[in-house]
Structure formats: structure tokens, C-alpha cells
TIPA-225230 format. One record per residue: residue number from 1; residue in one letter; x, y, z of N, C-alpha, C in turn. Coordinates in steps of 0.05 Angstrom, whole numbers, plus 5000, padded with zeros to 4 digits. Layout:
<atoms>
(atom NUM "A" (X Y Z) (X Y Z) (X Y Z)),
...
</atoms>
This chain:
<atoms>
(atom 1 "X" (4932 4822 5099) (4959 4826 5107) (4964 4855 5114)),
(atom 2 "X" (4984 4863 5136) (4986 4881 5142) (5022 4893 5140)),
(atom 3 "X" (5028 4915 5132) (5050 4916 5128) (5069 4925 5154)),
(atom 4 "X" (5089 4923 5163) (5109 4941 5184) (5129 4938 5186)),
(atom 5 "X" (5146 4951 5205) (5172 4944 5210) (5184 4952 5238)),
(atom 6 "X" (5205 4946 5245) (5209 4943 5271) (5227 4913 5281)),
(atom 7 "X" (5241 4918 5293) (5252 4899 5306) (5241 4876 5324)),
(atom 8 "X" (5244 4855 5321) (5230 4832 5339) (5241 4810 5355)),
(atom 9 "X" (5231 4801 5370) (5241 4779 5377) (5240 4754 5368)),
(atom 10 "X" (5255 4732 5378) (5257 4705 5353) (5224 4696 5361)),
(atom 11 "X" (5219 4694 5380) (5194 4684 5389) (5177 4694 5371)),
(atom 12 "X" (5166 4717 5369) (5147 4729 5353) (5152 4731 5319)),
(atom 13 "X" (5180 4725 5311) (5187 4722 5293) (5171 4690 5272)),
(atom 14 "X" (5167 4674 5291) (5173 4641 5295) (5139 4643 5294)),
(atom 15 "X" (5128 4659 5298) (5100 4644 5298) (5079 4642 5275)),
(atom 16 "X" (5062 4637 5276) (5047 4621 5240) (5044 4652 5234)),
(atom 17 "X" (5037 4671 5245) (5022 4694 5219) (5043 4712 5214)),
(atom 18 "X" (5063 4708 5222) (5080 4728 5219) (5098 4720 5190)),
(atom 19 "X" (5117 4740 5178) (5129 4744 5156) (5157 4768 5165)),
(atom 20 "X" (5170 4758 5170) (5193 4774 5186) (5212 4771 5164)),
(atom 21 "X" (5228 4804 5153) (5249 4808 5139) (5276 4823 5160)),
(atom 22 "X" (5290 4805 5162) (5313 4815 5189) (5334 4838 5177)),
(atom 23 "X" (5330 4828 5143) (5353 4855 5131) (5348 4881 5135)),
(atom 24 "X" (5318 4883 5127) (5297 4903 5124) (5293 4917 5143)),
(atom 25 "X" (5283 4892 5174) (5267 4906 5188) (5238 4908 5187)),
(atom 26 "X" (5233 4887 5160) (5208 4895 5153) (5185 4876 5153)),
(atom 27 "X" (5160 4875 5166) (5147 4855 5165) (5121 4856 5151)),
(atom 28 "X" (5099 4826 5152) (5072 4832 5143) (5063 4813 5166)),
(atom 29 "X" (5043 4816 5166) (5019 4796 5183) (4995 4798 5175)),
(atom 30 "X" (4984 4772 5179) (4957 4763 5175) (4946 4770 5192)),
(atom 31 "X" (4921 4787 5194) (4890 4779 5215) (4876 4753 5215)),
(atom 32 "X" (4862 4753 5240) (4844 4730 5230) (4821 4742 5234)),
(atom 33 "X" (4808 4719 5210) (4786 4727 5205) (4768 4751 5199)),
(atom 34 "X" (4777 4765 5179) (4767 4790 5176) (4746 4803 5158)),
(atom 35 "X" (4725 4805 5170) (4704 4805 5137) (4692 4833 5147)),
(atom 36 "X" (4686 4841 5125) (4672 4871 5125) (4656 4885 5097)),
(atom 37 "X" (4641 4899 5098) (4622 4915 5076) (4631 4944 5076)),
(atom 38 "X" (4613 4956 5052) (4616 4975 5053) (4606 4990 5027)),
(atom 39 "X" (4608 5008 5017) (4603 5026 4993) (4627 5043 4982)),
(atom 40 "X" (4629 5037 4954) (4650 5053 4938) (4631 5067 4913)),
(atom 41 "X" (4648 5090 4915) (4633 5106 4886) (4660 5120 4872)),
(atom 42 "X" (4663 5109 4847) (4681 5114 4834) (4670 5130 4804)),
(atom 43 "X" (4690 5158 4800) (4684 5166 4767) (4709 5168 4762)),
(atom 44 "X" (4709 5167 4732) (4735 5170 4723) (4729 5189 4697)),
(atom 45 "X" (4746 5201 4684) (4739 5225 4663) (4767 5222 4645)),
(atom 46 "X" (4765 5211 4622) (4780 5215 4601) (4790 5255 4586)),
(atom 47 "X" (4807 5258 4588) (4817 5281 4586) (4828 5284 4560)),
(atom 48 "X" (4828 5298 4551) (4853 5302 4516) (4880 5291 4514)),
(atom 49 "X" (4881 5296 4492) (4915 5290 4505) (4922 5257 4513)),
(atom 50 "X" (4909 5243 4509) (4904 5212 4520) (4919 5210 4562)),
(atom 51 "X" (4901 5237 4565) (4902 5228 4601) (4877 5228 4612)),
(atom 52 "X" (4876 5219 4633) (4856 5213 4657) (4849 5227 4676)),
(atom 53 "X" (4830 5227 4688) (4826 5236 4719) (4807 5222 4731)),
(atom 54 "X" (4810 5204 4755) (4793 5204 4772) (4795 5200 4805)),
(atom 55 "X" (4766 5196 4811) (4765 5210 4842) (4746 5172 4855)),
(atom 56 "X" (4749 5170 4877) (4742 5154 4886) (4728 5160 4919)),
(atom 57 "X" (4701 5154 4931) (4699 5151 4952) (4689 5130 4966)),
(atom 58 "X" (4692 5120 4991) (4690 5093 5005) (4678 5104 5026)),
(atom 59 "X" (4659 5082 5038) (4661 5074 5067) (4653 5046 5067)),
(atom 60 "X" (4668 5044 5091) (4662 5005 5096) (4685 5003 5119)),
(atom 61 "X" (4693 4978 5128) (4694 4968 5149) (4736 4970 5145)),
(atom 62 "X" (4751 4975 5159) (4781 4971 5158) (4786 4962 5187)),
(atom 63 "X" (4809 4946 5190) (4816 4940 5223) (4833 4965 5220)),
(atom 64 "X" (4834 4967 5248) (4837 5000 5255) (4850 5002 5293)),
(atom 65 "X" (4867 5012 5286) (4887 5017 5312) (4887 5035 5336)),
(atom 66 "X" (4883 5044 5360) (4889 5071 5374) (4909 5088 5360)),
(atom 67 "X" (4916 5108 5363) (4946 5124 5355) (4964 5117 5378)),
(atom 68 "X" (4956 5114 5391) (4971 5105 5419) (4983 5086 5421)),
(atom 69 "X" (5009 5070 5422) (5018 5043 5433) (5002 5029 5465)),
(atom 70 "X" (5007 5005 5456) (4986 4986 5469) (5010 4965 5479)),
(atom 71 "X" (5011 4972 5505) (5023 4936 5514) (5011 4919 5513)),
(atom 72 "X" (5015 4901 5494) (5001 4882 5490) (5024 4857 5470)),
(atom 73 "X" (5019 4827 5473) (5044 4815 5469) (5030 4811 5431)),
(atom 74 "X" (5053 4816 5417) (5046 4810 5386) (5026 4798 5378)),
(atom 75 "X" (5021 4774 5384) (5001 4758 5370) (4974 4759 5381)),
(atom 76 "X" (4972 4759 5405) (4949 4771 5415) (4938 4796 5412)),
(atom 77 "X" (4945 4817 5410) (4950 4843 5403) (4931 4852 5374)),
(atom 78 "X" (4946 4837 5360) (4936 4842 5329) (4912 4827 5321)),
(atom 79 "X" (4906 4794 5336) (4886 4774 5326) (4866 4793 5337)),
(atom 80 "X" (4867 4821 5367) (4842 4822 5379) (4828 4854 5359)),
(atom 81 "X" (4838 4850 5338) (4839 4873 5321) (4810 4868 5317)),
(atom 82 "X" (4795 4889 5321) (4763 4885 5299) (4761 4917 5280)),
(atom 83 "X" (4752 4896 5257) (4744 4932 5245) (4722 4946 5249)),
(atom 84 "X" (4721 4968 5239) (4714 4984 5246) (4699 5010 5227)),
(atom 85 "X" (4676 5017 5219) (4675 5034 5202) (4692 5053 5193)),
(atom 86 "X" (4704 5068 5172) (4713 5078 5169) (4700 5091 5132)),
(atom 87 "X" (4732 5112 5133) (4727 5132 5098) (4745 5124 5083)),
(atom 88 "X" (4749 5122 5060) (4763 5129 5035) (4767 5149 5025)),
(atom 89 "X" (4782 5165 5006) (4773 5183 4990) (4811 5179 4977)),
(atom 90 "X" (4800 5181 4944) (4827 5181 4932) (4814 5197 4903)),
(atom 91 "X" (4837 5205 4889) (4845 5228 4869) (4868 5209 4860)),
(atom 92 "X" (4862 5204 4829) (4889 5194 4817) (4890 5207 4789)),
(atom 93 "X" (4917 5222 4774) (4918 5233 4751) (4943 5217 4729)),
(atom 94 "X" (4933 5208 4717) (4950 5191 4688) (4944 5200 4660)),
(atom 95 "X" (4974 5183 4645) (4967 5179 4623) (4980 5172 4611)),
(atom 96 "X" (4989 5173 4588) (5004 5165 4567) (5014 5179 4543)),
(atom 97 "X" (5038 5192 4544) (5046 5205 4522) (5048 5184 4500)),
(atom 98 "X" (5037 5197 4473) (5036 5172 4455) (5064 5177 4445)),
(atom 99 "X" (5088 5191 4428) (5104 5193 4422) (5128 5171 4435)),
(atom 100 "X" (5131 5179 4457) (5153 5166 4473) (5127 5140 4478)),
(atom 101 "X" (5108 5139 4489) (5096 5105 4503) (5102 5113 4527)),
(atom 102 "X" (5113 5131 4540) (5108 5138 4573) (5086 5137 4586)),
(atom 103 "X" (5078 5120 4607) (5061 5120 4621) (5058 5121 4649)),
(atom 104 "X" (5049 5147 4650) (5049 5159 4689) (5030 5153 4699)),
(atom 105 "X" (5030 5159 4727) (5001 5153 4740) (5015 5177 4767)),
(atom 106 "X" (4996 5194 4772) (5008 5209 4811) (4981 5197 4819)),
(atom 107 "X" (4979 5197 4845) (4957 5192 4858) (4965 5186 4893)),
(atom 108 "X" (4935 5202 4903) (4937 5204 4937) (4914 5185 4944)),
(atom 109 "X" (4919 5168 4965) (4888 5169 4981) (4894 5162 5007)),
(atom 110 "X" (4877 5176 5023) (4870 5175 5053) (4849 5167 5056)),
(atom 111 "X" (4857 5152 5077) (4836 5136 5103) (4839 5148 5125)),
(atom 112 "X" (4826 5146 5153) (4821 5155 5179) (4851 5148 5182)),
(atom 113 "X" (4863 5163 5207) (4887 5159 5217) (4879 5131 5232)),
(atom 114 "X" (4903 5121 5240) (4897 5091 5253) (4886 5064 5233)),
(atom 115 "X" (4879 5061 5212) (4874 5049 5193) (4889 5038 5183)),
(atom 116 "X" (4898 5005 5187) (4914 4989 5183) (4909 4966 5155)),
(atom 117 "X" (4880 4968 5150) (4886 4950 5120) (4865 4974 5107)),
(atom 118 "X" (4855 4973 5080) (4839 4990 5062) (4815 4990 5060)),
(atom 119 "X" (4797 5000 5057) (4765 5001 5061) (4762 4977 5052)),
(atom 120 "X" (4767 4980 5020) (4767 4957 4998) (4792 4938 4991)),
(atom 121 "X" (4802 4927 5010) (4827 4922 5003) (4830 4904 4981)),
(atom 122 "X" (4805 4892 4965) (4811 4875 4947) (4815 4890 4911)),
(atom 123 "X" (4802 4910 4914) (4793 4926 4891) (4823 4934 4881)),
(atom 124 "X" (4835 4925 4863) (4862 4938 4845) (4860 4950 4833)),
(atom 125 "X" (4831 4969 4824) (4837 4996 4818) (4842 5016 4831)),
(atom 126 "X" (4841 5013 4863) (4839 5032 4862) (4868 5045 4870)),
(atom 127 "X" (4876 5071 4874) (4919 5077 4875) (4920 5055 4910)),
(atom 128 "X" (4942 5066 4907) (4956 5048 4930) (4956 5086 4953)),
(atom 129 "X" (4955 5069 4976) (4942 5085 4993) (4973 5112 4992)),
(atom 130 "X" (4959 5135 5004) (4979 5161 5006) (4983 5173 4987)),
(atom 131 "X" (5006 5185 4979) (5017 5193 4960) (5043 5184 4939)),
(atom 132 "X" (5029 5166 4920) (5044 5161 4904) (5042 5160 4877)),
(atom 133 "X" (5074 5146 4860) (5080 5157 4840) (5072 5132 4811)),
(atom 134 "X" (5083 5130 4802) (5088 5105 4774) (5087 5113 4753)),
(atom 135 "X" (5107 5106 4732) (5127 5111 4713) (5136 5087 4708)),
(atom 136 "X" (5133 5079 4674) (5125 5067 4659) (5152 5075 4629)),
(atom 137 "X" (5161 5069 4621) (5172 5083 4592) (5189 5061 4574)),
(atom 138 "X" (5177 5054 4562) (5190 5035 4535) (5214 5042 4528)),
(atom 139 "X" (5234 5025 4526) (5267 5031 4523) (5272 5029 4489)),
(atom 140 "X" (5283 5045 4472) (5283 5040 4439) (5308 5038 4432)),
(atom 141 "X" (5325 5017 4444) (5355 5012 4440) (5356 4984 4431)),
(atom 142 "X" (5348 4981 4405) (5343 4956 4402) (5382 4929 4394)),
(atom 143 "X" (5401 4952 4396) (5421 4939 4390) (5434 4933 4417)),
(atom 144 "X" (5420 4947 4439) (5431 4935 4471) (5412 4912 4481)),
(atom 145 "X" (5381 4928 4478) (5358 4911 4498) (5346 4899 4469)),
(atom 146 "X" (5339 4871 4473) (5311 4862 4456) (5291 4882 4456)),
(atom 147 "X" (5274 4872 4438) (5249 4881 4426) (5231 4883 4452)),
(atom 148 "X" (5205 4911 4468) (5195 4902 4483) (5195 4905 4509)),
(atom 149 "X" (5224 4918 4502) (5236 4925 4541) (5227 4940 4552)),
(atom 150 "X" (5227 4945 4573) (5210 4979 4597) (5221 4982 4623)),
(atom 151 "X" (5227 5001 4623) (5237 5011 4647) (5219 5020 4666)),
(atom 152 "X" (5212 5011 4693) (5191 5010 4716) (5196 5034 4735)),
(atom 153 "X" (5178 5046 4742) (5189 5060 4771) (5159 5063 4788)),
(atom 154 "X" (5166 5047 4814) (5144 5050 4829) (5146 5070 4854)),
(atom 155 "X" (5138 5086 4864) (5138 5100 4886) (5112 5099 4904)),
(atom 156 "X" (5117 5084 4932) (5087 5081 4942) (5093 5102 4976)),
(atom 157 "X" (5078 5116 4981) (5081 5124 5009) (5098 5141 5008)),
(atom 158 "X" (5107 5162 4995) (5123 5175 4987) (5131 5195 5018)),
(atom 159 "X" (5115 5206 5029) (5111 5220 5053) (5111 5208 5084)),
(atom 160 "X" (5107 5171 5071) (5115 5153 5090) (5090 5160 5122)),
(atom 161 "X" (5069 5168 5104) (5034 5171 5126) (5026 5148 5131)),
(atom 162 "X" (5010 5140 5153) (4992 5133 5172) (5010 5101 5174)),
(atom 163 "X" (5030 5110 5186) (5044 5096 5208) (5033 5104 5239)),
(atom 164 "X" (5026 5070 5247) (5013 5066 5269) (5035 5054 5293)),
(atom 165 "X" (5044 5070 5310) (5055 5052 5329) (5038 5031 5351)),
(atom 166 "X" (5061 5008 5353) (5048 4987 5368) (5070 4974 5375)),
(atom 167 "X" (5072 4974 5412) (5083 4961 5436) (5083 4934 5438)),
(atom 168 "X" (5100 4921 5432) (5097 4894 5441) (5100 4888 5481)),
(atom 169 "X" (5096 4863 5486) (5101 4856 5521) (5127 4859 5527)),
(atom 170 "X" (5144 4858 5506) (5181 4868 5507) (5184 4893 5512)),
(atom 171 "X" (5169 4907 5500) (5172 4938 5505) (5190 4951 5477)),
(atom 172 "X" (5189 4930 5461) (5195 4939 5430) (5169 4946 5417)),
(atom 173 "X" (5176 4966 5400) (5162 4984 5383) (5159 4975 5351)),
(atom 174 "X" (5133 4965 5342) (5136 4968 5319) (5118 4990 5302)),
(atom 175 "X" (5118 4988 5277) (5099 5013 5267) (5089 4995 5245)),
(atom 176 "X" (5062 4993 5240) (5043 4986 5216) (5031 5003 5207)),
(atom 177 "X" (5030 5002 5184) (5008 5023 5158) (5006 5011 5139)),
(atom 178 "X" (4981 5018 5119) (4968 5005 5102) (4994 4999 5080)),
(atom 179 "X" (5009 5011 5081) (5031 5005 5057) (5051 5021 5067)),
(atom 180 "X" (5075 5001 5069) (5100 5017 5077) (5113 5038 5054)),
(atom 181 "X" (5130 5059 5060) (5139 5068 5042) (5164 5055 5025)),
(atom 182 "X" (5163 5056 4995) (5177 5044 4987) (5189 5061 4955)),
(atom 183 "X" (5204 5049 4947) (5220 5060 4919) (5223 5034 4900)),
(atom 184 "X" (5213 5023 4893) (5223 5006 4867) (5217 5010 4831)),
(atom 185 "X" (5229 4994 4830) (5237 4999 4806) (5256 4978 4783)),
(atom 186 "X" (5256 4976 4755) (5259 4949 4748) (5257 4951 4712)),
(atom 187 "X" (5275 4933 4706) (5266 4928 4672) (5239 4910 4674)),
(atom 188 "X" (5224 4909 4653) (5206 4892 4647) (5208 4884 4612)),
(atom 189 "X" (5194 4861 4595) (5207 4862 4569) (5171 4843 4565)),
(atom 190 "X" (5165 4843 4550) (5143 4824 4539) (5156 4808 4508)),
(atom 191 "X" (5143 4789 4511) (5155 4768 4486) (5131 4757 4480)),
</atoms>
């Protein structure tokens, strides 16, 4: 899946791979058929203080875009996507204050400009692409919230990088990147 946004038409809206949010503006889409290899080398280093550091590098295969808009009509456009060798490289720093139970995480990673899904896109370790945040902190108000509660904060794309423009046959503009930028955030509670 690929993330974007941009305005569309009902046509291209309406068709099987698409995932159109009209409040938003915001969409995803399927490739087809997309298989690819590659190599990851990951260390990670336990630090004092109960924090972390580690570093990640990749190469292997991502579908991958011109920087340039392409007239070309949506669905055709994106199915004729092939990947393409490409890099990884990510830096992520966490941890966990034990006192409070706060748990952070910052972390960057870049790919080649034009790089529309992740070297590895299956691997959930590794950060979410660019520069972002997460914040974690156990709530101790036990006469408001139950036992268990946490307060969430996710920050992905913070700098809102490797947005790819792409021309549809309308002559509307949309933009895809490996992860749109976003802000969420949320209680969570375990029982």
C-alpha cells in the first residue's frame, strides 16, 4: 500500500485498488504484484539509564517514482510501477524512564528521493520512515481513569519528506510518500 493525497475524480475514486478519504483528501493504493530482495543490517546498543540506540542499513528493491509528474491516467500509472534497487539507512533513540513508565522513541530514516513503499516494508522494527516521534506515559489518577490507562502520542513525518508528485490524465495532482505526515494520538488502558 501506498500512502497520498490529493483530490480525485469519482472514476478513479470507484476503482478496485484504490482507498479514497474525501474529508481528508487522503488516499492509499495497492500495487500489483510486487516482490523484491534485498539485505538489512541492524545493531542496536542498550545504554544506562534503561535507553537505547540503534542504527539500521538496507538495500533491496522499493517501487520508486521520477521526481517529475507524469501524465499518465491513475490506474495505469501506478500498476506500471516496477521497483527498483534502492538504500535505507535509519537511526532510532529510546527509552524508558522507570519512575514515571514514560516511554519515548525519536527516530529518522531515509530512502532515495522518489521512493514510494520501504526497502523492507514488512519488518516492524524498523522506525517509520523520516523523522519521527512516540510518547508513551501511564496516567496515575486512579479515582478518574481505571487501573492501566496511557496516554499515546504518535508523530510520523514530522518534516512531511519524500512527497512524490503524480499527474493524473485530468491534469490533477496528487502526491505519494512512504508515510504521510501525521499527528495522532489517544488513551489506551490494558485489562
Amino acid at each position: 500500500m501506498i500512502d497520498g493525497g490529493g483530490v480525485i475524480s469519482a472514476a478513479d475514486w470507484k476503482s478496485g485498488d484504490l482507498l479514497y478519504d474525501s474529508s481528508t483528501d487522503s488516499l492509499k493504493i495497492a500495487g500489483d504484484g510486487f516482490e523484491g530482495n534485498g539485505f538489512l543490517a541492524e545493531i542496536k546498543d542498550l545504554l544506562p539509564d534503561n535507553t537505547w540506540i540503534a542504527f539500521s542499513a538496507a538495500t533491496g528493491d522499493a517501487l520508486m517514482m521520477d521526481a517529475h509528474p507524469v501524465p499518465v491516467t491513475l490506474q495505469n500509472g501506478l500498476l506500471s510501477l516496477r521497483p527498483r534497487r534502492s538504500e535505507m539507512y535509519a537511526a532510532s533513540f529510546g527509552g524508558k524512564l522507570q519512575q514515571a513508565g514514560t516511554q519515548w522513541q525519536a527516530s529518522y530514516r531515509w530512502q532515495a528521493p522518489g521512493t514510494l513503499t520501504g526497502v523492507d516494508p514488512f519488518n516492524t522494527n524498523l522506525p517509520a520512515p523520516y523523522l519521527s516521534f512516540y510518547l508513551r506515559q501511564p496516567i496515575h489518577c486512579h479515582r478518574v481513569f481505571p487501573n492501566g490507562m496511557e496516554a499515546l502520542i504518535d508523530v510520523r513525518n514530522l518534516l512531511a519528506q519524500g512527497y512524490v508528485p503524480f499527474a493524473t490524465s485530468d491534469g490533477s495532482v496528487l502526491y505519494f510518500a512512504q508515510a504521510s505526515r501525521a499527528v495522532e494520538g489517544g488513551l489506551s488502558f490494558s485489562f
